[in-house]
C-alpha positions in Angstrom: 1.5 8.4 17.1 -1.9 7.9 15.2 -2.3 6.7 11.8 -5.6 7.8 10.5 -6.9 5.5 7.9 -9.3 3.2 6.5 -8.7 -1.0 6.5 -9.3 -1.3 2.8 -6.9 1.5 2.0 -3.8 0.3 0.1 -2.4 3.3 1.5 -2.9 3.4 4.8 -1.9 -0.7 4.6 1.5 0.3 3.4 1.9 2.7 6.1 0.7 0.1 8.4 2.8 -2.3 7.6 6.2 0.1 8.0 5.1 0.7 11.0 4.8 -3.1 12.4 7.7 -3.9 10.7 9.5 -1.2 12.7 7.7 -2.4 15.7 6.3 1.2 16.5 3.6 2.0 19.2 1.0 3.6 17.3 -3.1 4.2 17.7 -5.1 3.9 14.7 -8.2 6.0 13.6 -10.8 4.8 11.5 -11.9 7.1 8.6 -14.5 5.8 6.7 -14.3 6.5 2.5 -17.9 5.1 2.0 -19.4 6.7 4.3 -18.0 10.0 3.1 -16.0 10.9 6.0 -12.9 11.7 4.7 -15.1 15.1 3.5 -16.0 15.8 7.1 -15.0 19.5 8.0 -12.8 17.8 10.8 -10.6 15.1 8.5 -10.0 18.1 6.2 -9.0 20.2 8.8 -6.3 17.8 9.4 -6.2 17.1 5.9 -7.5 19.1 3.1 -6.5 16.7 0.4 -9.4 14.4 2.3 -7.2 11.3 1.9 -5.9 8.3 3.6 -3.7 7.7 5.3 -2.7 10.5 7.8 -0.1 10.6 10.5 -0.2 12.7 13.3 3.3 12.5 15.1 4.5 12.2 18.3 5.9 15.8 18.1 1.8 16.6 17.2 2.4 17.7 13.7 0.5 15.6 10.6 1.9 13.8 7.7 0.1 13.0 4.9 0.9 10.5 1.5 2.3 7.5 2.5 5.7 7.6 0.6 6.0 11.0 2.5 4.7 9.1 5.8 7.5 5.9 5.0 10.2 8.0 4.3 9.8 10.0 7.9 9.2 6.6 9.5 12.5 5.7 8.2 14.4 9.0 9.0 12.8 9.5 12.2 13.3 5.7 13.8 16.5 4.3 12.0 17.0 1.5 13.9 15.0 -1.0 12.2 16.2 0.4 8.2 13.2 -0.3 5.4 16.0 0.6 3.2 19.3 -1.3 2.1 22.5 0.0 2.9 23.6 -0.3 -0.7 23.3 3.1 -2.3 22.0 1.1 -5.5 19.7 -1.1 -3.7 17.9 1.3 -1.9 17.0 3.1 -5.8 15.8 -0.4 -6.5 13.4 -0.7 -3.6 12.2 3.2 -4.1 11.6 2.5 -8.0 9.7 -0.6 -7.4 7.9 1.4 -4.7 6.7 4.2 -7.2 6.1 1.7 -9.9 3.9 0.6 -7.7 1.9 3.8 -6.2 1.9 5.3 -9.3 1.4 3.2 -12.3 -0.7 0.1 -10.8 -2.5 1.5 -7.8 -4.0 4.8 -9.1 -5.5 2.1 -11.7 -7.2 0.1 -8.7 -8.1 2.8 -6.4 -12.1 3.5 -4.6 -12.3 6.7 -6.8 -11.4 5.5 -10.4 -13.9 2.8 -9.8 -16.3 4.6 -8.9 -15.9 7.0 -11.7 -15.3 4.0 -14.3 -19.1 2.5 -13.4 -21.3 5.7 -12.9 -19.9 8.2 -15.0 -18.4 5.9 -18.2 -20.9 2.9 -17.5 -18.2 -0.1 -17.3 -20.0 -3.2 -16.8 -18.0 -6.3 -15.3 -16.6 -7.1 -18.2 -15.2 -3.9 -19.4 -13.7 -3.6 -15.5 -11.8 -6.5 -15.6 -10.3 -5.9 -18.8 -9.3 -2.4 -17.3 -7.7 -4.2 -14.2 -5.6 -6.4 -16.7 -4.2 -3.7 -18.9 -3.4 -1.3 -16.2 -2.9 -2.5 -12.9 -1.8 -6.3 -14.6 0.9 -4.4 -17.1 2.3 -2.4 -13.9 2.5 -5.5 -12.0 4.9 -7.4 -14.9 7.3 -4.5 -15.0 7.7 -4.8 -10.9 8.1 -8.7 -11.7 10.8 -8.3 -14.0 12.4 -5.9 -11.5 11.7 -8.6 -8.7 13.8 -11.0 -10.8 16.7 -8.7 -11.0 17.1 -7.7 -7.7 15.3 -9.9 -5.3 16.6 -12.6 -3.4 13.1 -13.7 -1.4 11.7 -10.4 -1.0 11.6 -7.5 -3.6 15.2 -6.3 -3.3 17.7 -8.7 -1.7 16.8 -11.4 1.6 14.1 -9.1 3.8 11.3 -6.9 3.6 12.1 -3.5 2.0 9.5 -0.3 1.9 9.1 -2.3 -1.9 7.6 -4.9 -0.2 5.6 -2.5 2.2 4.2 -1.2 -1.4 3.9 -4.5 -3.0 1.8 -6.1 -0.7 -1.2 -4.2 -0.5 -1.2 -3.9 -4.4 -1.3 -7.8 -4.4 -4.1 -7.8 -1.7 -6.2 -5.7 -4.2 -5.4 -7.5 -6.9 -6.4 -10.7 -5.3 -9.3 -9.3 -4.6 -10.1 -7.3 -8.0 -8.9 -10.9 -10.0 -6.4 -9.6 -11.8 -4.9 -11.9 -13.5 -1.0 -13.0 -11.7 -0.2 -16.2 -14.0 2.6 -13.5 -15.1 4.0 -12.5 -11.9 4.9 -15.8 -9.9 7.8 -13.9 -8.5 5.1 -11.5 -6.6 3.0 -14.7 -5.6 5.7 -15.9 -4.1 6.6 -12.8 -2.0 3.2 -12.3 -1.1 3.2 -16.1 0.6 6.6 -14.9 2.2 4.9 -12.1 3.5 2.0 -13.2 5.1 3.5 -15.9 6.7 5.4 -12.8 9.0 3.7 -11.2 12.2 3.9 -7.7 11.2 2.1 -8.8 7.8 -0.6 -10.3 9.6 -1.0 -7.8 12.0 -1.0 -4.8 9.2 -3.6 -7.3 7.1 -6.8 -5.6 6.3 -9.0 -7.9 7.7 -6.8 -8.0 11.0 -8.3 -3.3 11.6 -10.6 -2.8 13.8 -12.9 -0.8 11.0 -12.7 -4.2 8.8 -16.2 -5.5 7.8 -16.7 -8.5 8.2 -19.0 -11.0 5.7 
């Protein structure tokens, strides 16, 4: 398989992570966003929604959207399950999942930012306060959700595809300072998490494409 992708794409790190977690063979292909590249004629003939991440298969076809790319990871090679047997916990660990990619991260993303600071001029000030009523509210919901169903990870005693959501989102917001006072629950998950190999294999910083400062 190949995952295309870029390291700073809390996509492509959730896809990543599955993938490690499911200790799957894969090759990776750096797609740079800055540098435009995700427009190039080729990446949209794979992909015409120009986006990361993108799988190609090993039966040759292409997936694209991570929850789509998860899901087929965890149809297509059962054996190590991202999802609980429990009918009800599995609903948990899908709902904190699109709580996640769709009410925090969309908030966070390399486009909205962009837009936000040349198009509506928002100074530092005005960004931050953005990141704390968007991205910060999403992230108290998926706490209080954490408290109800986890038992060390997001739902019940290992990694879940929640936790294959939740972590990039607390990478960026670690990295955004968003404020987490609210969300010790998270904190603590994220520690869990990165103490793991297929964490720290999946980490941004750990790609290939990663700059490094």
């Amino acid at each position: 398989m190949k995952l295309f992708g870029y390291w700073r794409s809390s996509a492509t790190y959730r896809v990543r992570i599955a993938m490690e977690l499911k200790g799957l063979e894969f090759s990776y292909e750096p797609v740079n966003l800055l540098k435009g590249e995700q427009r190039s004629p080729a990446f949209l003939n794979r992909n015409p929604q120009g986006l990361v991440p993108a799988l190609e298969t090993e039966e040759g076809f292409l997936l694209t959207q991570s929850i789509a790319i998860i899901e087929y990871l965890e149809e297509r090679y059962p054996e190590v399950a991202l999802l609980p047997a429990d009918a009800a916990a599995r609903a948990h660990a899908r709902a904190i999942a699109a709580t996640i990619a769709c009410e925090a991260q969309p908030f966070m993303n390399l486009r909205m930012q962009k837009y936000l600071k040349e198009e509506l001029d928002f100074d530092d000030a005005a960004m931050k306060a953005w990141l704390g009523r968007w991205p910060g509210g999403a992230m108290e919901s998926v706490e209080a959700l954490v408290e109800r169903y986890g038992a060390g990870f997001c739902v019940g005693d290992k990694p879940t595809t929640a936790d294959c959501f939740l972590i990039p989102q607390m990478y960026g917001a670690l990295r955004f300072g968003v404020d987490l006072s609210r969300t010790p629950r998270l904190k603590s998950i994220h520690e869990r998490c990165a103490a793991l190999d297929p964490f720290k294999r999946a980490h941004p910083e750990n790609q290939p494409d990663a700059v490094r400062t």
